[in-house]
N, C-alpha and C positions, 0 to 999 in steps of 0.2 A: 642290691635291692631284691628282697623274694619278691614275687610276682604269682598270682595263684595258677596254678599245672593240678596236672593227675598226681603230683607226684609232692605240691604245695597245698595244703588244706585252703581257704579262704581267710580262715580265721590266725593263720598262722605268717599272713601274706605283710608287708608293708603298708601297702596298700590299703587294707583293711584297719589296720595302726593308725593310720593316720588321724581317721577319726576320733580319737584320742586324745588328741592334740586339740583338736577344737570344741572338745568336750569340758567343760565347766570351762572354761579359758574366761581368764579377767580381760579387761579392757585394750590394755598394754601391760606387759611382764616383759623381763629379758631370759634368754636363755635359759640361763640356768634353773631359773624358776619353772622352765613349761617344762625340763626335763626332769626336775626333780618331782613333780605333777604327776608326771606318763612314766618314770624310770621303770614302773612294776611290769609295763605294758611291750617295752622292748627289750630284746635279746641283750643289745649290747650298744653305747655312744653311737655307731655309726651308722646301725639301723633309725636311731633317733637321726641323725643328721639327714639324713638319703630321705624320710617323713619330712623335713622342714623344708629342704631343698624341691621335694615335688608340689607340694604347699606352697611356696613360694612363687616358681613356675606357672601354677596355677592360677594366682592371683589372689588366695585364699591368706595368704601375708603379707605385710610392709615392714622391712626391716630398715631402722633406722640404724647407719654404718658408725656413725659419731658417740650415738650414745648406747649403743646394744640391743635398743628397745624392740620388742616388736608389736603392731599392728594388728588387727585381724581385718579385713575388707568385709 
């Protein structure tokens, strides 16, 4: 996960990505749907995963494991 440094712009950071994620966001979508939403926005899959994963962490998602759906809190 970038992280912004002298050497990380801000806008180039994870972190910064994230907000993306909860930008135009419907109510409940699954995955595939928020990544293909945001895919312009991240490098590559796994920076999108490492964005949901701190999201989540945070309390800023609910994922449901049964059905894929997620949440926003």
């Amino acid at each position: 996960m970038l992280v912004p440094s002298k050497f990380t712009r801000l806008e180039e950071s994870t972190i910064f990505k994230m907000k993306c994620v909860l930008t135009n966001k419907n109510e409940i979508e699954n995955v595939l749907d928020v990544y293909i939403r945001t895919k312009d926005v991240f490098c590559d899959a796994s920076e999108f995963l490492h964005a949901l994963d701190v999201l989540y962490v945070l309390g800023f998602l609910i994922i449901n494991y049964d059905s894929g759906l997620i949440e926003y809190a």
